[in-house]
C-alpha positions as CSV (number, residue, x, y, z in Angstrom):
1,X,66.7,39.9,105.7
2,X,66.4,41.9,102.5
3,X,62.4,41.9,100.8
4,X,62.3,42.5,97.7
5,X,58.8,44.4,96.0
6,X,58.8,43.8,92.1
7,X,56.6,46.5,90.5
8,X,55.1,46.9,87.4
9,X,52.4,49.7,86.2
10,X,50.8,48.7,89.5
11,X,50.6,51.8,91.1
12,X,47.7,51.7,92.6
13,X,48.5,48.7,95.5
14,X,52.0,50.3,96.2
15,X,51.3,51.6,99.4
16,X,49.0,48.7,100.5
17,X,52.5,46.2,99.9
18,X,54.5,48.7,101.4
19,X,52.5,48.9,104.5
20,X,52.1,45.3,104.8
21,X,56.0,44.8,104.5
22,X,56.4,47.3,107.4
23,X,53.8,46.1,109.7
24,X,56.0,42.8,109.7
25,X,57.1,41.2,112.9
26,X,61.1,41.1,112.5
27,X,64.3,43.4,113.8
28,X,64.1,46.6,112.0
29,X,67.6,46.8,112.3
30,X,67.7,43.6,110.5
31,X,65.2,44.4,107.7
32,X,65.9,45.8,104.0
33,X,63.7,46.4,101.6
34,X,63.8,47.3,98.1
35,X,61.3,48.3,95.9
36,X,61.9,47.6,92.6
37,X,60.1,49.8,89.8
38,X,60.2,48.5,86.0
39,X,56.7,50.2,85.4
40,X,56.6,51.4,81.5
41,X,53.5,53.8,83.0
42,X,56.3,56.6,84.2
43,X,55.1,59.5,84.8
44,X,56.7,62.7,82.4
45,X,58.6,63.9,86.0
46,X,60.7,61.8,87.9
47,X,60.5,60.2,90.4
48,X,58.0,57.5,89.4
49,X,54.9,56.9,92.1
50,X,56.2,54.2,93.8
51,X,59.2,56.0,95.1
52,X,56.8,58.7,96.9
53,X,55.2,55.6,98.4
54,X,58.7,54.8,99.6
55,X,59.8,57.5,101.4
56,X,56.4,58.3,103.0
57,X,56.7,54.5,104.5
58,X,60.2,54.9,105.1
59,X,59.7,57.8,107.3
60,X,56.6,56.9,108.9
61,X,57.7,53.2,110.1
62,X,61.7,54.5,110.2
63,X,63.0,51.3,108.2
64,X,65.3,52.1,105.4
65,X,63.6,51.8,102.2
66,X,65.9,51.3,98.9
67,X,64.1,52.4,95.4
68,X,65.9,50.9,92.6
69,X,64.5,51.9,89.3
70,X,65.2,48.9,87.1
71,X,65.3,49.0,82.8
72,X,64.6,45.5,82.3
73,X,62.4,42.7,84.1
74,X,62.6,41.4,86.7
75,X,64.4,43.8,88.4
76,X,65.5,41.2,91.4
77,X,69.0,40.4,90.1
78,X,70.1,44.4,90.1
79,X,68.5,44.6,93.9
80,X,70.6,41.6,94.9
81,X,73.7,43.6,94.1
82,X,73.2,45.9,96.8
83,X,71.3,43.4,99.1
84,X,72.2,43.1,102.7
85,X,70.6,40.2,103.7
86,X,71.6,36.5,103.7
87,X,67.6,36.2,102.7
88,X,65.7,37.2,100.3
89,X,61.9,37.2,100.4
90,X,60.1,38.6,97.3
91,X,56.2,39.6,97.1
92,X,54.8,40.6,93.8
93,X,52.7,44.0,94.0
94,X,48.9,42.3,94.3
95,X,50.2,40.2,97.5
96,X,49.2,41.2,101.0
97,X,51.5,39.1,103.3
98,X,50.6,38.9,107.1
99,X,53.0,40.2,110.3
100,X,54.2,37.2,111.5
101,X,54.8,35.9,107.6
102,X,58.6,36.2,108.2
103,X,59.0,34.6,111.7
104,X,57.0,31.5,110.0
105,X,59.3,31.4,107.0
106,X,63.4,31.7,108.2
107,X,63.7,29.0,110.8
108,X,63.2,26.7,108.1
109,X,66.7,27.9,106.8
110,X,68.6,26.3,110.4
111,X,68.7,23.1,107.9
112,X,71.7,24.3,106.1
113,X,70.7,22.2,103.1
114,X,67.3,24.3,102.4
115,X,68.2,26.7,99.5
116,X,64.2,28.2,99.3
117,X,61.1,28.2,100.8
118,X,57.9,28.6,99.3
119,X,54.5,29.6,100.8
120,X,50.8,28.7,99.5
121,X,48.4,31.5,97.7
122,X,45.2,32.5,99.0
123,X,43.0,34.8,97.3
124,X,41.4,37.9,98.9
125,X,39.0,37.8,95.7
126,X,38.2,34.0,95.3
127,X,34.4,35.3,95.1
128,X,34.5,38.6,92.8
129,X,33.2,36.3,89.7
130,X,33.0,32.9,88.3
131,X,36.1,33.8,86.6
132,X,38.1,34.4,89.8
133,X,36.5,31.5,91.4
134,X,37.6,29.1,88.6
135,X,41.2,30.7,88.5
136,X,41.4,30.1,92.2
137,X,40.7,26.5,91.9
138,X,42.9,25.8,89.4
139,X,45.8,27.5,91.1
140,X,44.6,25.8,94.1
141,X,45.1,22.4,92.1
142,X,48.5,23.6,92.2
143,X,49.7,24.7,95.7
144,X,47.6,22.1,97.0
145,X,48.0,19.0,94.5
146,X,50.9,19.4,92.6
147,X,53.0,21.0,95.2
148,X,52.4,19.0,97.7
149,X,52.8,15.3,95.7
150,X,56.2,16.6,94.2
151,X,57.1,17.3,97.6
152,X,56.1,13.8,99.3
153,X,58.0,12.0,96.5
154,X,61.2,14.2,96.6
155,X,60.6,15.1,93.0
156,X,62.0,19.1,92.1
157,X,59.4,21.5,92.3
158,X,59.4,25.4,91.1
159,X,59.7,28.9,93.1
160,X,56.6,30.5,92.0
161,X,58.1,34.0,92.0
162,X,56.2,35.6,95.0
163,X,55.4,34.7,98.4
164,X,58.1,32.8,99.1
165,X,62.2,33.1,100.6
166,X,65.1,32.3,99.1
167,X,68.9,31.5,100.7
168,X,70.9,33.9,98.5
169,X,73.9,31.6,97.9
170,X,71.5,29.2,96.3
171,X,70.6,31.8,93.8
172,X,74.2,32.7,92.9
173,X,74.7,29.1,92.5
174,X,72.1,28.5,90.4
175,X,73.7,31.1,88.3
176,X,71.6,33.7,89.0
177,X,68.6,35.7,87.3
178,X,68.7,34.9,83.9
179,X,66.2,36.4,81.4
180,X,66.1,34.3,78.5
181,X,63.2,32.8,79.9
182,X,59.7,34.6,80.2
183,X,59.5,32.5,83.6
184,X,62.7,33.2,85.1
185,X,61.6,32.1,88.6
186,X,61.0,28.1,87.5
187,X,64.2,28.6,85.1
188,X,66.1,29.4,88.4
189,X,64.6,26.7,90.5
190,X,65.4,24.1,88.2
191,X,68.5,25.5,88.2
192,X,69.5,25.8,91.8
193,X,68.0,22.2,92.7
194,X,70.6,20.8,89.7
195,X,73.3,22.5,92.0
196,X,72.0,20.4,94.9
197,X,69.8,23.0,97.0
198,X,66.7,21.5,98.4
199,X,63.4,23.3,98.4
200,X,60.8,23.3,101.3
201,X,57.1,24.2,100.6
202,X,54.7,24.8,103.6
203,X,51.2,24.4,102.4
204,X,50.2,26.0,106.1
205,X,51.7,29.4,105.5
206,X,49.8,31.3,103.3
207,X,49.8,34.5,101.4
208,X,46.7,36.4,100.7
209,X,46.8,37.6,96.8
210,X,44.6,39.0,94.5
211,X,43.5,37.1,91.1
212,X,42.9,38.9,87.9
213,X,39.1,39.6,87.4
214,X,39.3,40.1,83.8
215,X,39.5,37.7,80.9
216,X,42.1,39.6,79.2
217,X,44.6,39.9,82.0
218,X,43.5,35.8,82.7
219,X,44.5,35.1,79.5
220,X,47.9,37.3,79.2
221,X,48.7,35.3,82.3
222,X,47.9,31.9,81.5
223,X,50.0,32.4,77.7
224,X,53.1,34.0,79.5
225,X,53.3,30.8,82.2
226,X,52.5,28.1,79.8
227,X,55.5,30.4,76.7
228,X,57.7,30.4,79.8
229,X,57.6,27.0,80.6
230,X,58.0,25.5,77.5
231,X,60.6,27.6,77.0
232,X,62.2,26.3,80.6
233,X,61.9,22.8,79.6
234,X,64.2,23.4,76.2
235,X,66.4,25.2,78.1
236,X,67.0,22.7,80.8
237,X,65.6,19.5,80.3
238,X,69.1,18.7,78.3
């Protein structure tokens, strides 16, 4: 099982991901995690912070710990090179998933037809503001009402690029992490579903996240995801 922690500029929750990724219920021998650093926010000295983080964890819960600087985002297609699992589970930096969030997720993957499995997001911060508490119900209009209907009528539905597992050979069939998309996790589920993968979502796992709690980083958000798709839908729609 190789996990897979995206970073960027968010070096302040690096060790809270990290510790939560160790804390997990699974075979150590079995376990591989990557942390992959794009952060712009280097500091003047290398190594960047989160690799620090890395070997403190790495040492203190003895599970090897890879640190793979990346150049360009997402840095998830370079860390699959040198993966060694068969599974990949990814969790974006603000995600706090629990121990037995593993054990829920891969016996799903006994039907040999499942190509990735996605979990629902909580929010640790639902109550900070009215802002947060309006962005958690929209995305809870998601996971809860969109997700689920596309499910029951066997319609596609999207990877939402954290908190969820992925069969590795349905990547590579998909054709892999492309970036010519600004959401390169729905361009790759659309993708992978075309090459006849099925995707399972499980509305009773969740993963606890945190939601942005200001309007400027609400708004970044909400432009990047609606660009992304757009651009998604020229891409594959034909």
């Amino acid at each position: 099982m190789t996990v897979q922690l995206p970073i960027f500029n968010e070096q302040f929750v690096i060790d809270r991901l990290i510790e939560a990724v160790c804390a997990m219920d699974y075979p150590k021998d079995k376990l591989d995690i990557q942390v992959l650093d794009d952060s712009t926010t280097r500091p003047r000295r290398w190594p960047p912070a989160s690799w620090s983080a890395t070997r403190r964890w790495a040492i203190r819960s003895n599970i090897f710990i890879a640190p793979i600087a990346t150049v360009t985002r997402p840095g998830a297609g370079r860390g699959l090179k040198v993966a060694k699992g068969e599974y990949v589970a990814i969790f974006d930096a603000d995600f706090v998933a629990s121990a037995d969030w593993l054990m829920k997720v891969i016996h799903h993957f006994a039907e040999p037809e499942i190509g990735m499995v996605q979990t629902r997001w909580s929010h640790m911060n639902r109550n900070y503001s009215m802002l947060t508490q309006i962005e958690a119900i929209l995305l809870d209009g998601h996971f809860i009402i969109e997700h689920g209907a596309r499910v029951r009528s066997g319609d596609f539905f999207n990877f939402n690029g954290t908190a969820g597992m992925w069969r590795i050979k349905a990547i590579s069939d998909g054709g892999g992490w492309q970036h010519d998309t600004l959401t390169e996790d729905t361009d790759l589920s659309y993708r992978s579903q075309l090459a006849g993968w099925k995707f399972k979502y499980l509305p009773e796992v969740e993963c606890p996240s945190e939601l942005p709690i200001e309007m400027t980083a609400f708004k970044t958000q909400q432009a990047r995801w609606a660009k992304g798709l757009i651009q998604t839908s020229i891409k594959v729609l034909p």
